[in-house]
VOSE-521545 format. One line per field, with one value per atom (N, C-alpha, C, O): residue number from 1; x, y, z. Coordinates in steps of 0.02 Angstrom, whole numbers. Example, Ala and Ser with C-alpha at 12.3 -4.5 7.8 and 13.67 -1.06 7.14 Angstrom:
i = (1_1_1_1_2_2_2_2)
x = (660_615_660_712_642_684_645_670)
y = (-284_-225_-165_-166_-112_-53_2_57)
z = (390_390_390_423_354_357_394_402)
END
This chain:
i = (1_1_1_1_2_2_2_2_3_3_3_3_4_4_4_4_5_5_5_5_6_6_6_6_7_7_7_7_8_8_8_8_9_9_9_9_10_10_10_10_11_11_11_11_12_12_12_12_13_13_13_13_14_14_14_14_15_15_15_15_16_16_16_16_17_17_17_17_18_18_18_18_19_19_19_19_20_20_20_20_21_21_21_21_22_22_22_22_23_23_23_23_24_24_24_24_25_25_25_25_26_26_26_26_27_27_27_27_28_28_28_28_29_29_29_29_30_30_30_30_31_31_31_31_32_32_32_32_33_33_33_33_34_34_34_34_35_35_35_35_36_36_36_36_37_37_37_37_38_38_38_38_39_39_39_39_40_40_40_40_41_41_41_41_42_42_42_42_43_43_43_43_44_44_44_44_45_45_45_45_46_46_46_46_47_47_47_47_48_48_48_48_49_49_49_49_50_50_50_50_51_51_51_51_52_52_52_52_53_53_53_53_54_54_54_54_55_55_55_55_56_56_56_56_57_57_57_57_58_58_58_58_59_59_59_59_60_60_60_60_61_61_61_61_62_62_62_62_63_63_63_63_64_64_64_64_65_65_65_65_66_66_66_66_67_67_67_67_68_68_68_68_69_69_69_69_70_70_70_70_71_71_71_71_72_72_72_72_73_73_73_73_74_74_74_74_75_75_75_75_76_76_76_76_77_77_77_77_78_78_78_78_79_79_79_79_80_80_80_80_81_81_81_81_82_82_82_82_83_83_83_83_84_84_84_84_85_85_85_85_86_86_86_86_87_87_87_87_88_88_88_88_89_89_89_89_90_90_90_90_91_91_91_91_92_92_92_92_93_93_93_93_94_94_94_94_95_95_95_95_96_96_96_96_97_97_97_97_98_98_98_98_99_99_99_99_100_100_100_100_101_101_101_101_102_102_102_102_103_103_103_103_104_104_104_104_105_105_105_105_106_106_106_106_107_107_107_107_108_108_108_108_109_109_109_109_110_110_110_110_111_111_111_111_112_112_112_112_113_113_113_113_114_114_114_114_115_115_115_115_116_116_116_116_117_117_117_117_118_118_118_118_119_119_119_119_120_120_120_120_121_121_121_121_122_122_122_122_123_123_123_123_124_124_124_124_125_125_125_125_126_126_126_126_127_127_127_127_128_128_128_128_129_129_129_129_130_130_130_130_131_131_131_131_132_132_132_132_133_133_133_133_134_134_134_134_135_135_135_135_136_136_136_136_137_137_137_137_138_138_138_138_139_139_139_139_140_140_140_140_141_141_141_141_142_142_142_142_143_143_143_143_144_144_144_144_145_145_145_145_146_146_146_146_147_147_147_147_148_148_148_148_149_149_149_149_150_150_150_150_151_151_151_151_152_152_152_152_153_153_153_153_154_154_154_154_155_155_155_155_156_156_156_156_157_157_157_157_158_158_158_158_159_159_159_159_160_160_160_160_161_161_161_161_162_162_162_162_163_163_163_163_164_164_164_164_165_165_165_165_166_166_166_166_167_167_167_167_168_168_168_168_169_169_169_169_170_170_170_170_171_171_171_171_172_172_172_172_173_173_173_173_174_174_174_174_175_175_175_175_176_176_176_176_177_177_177_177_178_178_178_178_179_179_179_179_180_180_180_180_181_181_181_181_182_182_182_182_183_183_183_183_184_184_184_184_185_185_185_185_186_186_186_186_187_187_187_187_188_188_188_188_189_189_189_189_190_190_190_190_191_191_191_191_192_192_192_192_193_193_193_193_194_194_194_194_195_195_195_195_196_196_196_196_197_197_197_197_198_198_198_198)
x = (41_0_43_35_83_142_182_202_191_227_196_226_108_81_52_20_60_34_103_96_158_238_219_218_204_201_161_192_80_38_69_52_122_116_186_190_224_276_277_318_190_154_134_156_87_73_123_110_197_233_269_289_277_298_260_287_189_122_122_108_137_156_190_169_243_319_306_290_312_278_222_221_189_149_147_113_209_223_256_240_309_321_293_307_225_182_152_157_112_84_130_106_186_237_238_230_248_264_232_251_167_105_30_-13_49_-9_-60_-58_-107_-181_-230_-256_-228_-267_-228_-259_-171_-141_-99_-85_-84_-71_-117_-179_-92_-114_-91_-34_-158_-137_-102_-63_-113_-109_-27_2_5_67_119_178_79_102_114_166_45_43_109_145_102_152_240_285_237_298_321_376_272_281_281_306_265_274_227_242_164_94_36_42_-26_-71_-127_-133_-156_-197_-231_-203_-274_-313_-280_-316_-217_-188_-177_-169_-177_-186_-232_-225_-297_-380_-386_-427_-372_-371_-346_-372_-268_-266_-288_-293_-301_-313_-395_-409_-435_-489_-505_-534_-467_-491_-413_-363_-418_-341_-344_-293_-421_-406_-390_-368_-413_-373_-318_-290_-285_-184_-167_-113_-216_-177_-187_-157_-237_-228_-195_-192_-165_-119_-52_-22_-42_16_27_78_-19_-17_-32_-31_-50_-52_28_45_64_138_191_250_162_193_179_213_119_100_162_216_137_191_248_282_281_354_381_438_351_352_353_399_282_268_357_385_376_450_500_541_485_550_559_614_508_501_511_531_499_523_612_644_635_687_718_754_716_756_739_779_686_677_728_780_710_760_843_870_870_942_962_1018_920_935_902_858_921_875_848_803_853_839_738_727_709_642_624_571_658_625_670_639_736_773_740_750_706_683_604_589_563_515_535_511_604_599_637_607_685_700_623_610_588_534_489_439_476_435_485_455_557_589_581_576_580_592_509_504_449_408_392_379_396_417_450_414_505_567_537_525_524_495_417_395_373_328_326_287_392_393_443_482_454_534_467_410_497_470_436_396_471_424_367_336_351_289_258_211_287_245_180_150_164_103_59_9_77_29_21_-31_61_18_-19_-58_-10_-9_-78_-122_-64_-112_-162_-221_-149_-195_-229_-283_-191_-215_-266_-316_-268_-345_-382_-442_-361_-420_-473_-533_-418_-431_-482_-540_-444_-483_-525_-551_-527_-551_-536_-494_-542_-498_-516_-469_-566_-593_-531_-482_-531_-486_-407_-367_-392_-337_-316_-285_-348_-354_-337_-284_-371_-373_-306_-283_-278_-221_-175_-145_-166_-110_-104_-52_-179_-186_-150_-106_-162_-126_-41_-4_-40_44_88_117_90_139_103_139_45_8_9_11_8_10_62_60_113_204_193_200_178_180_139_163_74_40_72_71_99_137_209_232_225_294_267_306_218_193_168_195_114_94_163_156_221_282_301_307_314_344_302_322_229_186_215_244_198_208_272_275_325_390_403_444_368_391_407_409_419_467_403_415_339_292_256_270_215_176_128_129_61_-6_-54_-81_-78_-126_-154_-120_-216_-265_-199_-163_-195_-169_-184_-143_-239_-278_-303_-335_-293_-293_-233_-232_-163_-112_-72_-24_-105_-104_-98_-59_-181_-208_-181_-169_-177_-142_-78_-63_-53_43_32_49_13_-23_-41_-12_-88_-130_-80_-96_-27_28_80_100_91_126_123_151_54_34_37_92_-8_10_62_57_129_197_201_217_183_234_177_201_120_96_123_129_135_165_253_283_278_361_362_401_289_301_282_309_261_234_300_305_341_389_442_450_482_520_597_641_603_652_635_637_615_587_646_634_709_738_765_791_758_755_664_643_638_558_555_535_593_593_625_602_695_722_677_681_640_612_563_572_512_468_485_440_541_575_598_595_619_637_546_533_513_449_425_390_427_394_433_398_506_530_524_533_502_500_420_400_382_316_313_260_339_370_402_371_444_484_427_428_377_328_284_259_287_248_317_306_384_417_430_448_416_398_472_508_501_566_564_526_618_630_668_719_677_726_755_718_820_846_867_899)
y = (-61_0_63_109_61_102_128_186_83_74_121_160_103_109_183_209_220_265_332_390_297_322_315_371_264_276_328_371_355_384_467_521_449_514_538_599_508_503_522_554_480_481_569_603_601_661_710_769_685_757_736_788_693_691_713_752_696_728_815_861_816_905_928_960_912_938_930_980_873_890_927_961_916_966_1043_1092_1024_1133_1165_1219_1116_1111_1149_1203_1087_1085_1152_1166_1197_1240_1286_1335_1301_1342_1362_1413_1317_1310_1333_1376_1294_1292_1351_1382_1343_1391_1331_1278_1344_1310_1274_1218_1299_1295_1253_1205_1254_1217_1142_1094_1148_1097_1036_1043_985_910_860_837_843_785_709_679_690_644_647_596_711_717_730_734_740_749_672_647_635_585_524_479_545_513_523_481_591_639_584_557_580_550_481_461_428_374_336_293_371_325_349_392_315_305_387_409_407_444_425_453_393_346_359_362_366_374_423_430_483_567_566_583_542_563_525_554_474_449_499_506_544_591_657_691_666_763_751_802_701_710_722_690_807_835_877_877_914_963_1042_1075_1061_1087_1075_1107_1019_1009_1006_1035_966_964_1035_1054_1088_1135_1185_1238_1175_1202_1161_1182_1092_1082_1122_1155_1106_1147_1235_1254_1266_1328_1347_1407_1296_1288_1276_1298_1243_1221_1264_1258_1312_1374_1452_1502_1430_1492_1465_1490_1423_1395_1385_1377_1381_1385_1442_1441_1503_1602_1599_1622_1562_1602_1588_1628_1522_1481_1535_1559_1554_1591_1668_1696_1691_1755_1738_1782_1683_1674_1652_1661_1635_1625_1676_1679_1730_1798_1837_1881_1827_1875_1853_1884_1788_1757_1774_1771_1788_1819_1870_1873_1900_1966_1954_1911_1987_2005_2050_2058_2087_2171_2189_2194_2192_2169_2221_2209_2294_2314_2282_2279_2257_2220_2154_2129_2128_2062_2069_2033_2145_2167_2168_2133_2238_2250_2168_2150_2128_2056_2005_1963_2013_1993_2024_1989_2083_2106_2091_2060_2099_2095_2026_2020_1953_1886_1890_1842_1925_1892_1903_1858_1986_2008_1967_1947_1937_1923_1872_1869_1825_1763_1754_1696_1811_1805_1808_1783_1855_1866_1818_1835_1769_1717_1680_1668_1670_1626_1563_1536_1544_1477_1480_1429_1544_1555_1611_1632_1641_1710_1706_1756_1643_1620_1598_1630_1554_1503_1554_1547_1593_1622_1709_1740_1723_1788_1791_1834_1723_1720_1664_1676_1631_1584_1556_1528_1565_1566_1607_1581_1670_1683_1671_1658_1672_1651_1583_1570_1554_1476_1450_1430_1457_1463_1509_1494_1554_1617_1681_1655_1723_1798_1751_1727_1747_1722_1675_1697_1610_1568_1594_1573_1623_1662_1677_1645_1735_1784_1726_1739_1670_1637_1589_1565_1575_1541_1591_1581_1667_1703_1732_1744_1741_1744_1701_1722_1643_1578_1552_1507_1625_1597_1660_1671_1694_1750_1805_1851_1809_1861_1854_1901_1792_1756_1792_1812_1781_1786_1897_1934_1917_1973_2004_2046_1977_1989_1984_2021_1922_1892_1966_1994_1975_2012_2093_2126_2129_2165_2168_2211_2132_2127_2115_2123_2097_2081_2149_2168_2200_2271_2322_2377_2293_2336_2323_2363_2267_2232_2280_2309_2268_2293_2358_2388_2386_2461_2491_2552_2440_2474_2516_2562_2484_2528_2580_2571_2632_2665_2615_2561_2649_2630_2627_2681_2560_2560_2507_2457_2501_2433_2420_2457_2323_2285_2253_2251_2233_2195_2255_2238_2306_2377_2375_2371_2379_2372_2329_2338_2264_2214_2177_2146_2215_2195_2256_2248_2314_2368_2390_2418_2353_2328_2266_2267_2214_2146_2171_2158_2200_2210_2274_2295_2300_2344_2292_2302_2251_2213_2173_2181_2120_2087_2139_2139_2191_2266_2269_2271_2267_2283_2220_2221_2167_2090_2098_2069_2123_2139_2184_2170_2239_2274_2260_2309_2230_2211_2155_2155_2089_2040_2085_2074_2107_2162_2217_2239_2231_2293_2239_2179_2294_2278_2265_2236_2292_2290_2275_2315_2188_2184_2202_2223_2186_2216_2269_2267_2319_2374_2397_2430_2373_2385_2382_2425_2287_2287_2310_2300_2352_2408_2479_2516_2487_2545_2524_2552_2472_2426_2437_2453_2429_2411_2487_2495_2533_2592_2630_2660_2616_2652_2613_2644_2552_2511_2540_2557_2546_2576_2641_2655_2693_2754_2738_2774_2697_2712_2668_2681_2643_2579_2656_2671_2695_2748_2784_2786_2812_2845_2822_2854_2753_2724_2688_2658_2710_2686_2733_2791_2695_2721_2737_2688_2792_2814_2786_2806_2730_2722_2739_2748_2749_2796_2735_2691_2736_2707_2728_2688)
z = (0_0_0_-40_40_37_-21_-25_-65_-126_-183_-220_-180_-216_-198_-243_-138_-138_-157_-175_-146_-180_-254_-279_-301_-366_-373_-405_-353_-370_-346_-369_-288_-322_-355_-367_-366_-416_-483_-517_-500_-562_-564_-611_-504_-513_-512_-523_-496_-482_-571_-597_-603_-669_-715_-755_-726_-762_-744_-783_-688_-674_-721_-770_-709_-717_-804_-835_-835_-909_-939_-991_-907_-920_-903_-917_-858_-859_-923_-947_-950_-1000_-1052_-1077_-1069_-1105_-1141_-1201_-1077_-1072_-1064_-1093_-1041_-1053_-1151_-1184_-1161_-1231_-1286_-1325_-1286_-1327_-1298_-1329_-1229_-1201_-1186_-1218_-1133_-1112_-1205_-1214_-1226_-1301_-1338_-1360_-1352_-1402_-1374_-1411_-1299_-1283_-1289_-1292_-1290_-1284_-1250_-1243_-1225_-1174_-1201_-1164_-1249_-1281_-1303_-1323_-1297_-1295_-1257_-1274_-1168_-1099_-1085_-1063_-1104_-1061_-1118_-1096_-1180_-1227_-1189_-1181_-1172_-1157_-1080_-1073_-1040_-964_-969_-916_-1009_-1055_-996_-955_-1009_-963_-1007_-1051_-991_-1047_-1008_-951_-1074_-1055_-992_-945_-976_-937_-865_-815_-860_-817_-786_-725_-854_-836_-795_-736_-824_-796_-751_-716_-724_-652_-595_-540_-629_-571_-560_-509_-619_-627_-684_-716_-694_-722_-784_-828_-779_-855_-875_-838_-945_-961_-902_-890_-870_-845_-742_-694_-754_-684_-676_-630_-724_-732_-741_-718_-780_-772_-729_-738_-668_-602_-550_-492_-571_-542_-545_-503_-606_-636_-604_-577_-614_-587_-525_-512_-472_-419_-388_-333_-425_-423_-433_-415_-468_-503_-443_-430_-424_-352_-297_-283_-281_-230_-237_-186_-305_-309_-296_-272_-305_-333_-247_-213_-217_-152_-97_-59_-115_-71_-85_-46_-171_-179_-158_-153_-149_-101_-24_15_-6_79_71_123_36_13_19_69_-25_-40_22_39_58_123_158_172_177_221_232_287_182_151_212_237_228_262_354_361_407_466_458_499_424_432_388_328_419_390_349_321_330_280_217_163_216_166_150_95_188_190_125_77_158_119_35_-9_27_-27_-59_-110_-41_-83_-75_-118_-30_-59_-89_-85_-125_-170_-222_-264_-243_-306_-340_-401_-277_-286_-315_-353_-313_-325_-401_-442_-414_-482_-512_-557_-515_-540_-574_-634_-521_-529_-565_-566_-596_-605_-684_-725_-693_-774_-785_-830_-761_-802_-846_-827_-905_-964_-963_-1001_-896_-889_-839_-825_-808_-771_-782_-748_-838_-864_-910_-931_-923_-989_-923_-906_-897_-853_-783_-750_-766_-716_-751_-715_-785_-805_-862_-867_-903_-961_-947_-934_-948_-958_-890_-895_-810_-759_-771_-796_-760_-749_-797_-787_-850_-921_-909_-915_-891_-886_-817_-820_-764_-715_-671_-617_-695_-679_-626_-590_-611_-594_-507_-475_-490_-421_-411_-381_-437_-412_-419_-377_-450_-488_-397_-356_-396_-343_-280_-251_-259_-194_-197_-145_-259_-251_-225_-173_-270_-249_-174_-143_-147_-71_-35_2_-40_-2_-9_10_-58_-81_-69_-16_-116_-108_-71_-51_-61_-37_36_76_49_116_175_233_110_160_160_210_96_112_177_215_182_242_322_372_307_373_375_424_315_341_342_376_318_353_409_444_438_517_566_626_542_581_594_653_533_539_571_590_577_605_685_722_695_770_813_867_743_789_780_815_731_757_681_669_634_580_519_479_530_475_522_581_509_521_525_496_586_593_539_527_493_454_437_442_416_412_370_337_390_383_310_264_309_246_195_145_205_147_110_49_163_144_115_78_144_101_21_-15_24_-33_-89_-149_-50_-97_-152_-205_-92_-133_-160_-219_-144_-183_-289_-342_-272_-323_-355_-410_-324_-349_-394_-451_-362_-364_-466_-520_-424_-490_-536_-563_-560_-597_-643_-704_-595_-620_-666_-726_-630_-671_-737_-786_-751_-796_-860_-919_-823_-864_-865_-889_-854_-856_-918_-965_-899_-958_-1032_-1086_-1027_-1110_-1137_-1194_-1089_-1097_-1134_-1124_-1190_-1225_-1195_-1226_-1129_-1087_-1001_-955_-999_-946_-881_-824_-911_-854_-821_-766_-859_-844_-821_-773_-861_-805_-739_-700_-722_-681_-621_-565_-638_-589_-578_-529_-626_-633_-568_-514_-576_-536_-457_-418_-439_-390_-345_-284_-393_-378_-347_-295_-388_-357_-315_-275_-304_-241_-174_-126_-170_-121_-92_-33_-159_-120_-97_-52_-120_-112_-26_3_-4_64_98_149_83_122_161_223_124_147_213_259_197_275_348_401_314_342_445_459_477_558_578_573_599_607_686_730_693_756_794_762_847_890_932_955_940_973_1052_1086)
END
């Protein structure tokens, strides 16, 4: 039983992983299953035993893709003690990571198309939106932000945020957007920044 519950999910993290591929590549529309499940060398039948239909694999897939973005922003915070450094490497790690090529179609395009702005919205809550919340209420706690609704501020730089990686994947020079991106998120962070006295 053991064995078998190791293959199954062995089976789902390979059907992922090709199929990020997939949809990387071709986009939600042009991909085919018949060439994931060819690609992972298991029978269709086998797809739809775990993920059903093409759009459940591909809210697996982009469910895999929230949570990879959300690790790699606790990642780049982590780098530093200093919690407004921790803020601005986690707003850059999430940008960064939102326009790289292999997660700029599937979370940007075809995530909300596909599954819709609602679910869109409740994955990125639970992922990168999550950690930003947590590391705001931390700077509130200790002293380093000014006094302000929490879940305003939240959702404010959030929805700032997504915005930018919008306009960075479309710009002809995403990396320079994305310094540009980065330069106004900070002065716009300076303004609520709580001067502490030692």
């Amino acid at each position: 039983m053991k064995r078998s519950k190791e293959e199954a999910f062995e089976t789902i993290i390979k059907l992922t992983e090709v199929a990020r591929n997939h949809f990387t590549e071709y986009g939600y529309e042009r991909t085919s299953l018949e060439l994931i499940s060819a690609e992972a060398q298991l029978t269709r039948g086998a797809l739809y035993h775990h993920f059903r239909s093409k759009r459940g694999l591909f809210q697996a897939v982009l469910e895999s893709v929230q949570k990879e973005i959300g690790e790699r922003v606790e990642a780049a915070a982590a780098r530093t003690g200093d919690p407004w450094e921790q803020l601005i490497l986690g707003c850059r790690a999430f940008v960064a990571a939102a326009v790289e090529p292999r997660n700029r179609r599937i979370l940007l395009i075809d995530g909300p198309a596909v599954l819709g702005w609602d679910a869109w919205r409740k994955m990125d809550e639970e992922n990168s939106m999550w950690h930003l919340r947590e590391q705001l209420h931390l700077m509130q706690r200790e002293g380093y932000l000014k006094p302000a609704p929490l879940e305003a501020m939240t959702h404010f730089l959030s929805g700032a945020l997504n915005e930018s990686v919008l306009w960075i994947a479309e710009s002809p020079d995403d990396r320079q957007a994305l310094e540009e991106t980065m330069t106004v998120i900070s002065e716009f962070l300076k303004a609520w920044q709580f001067e502490r006295r030692s």
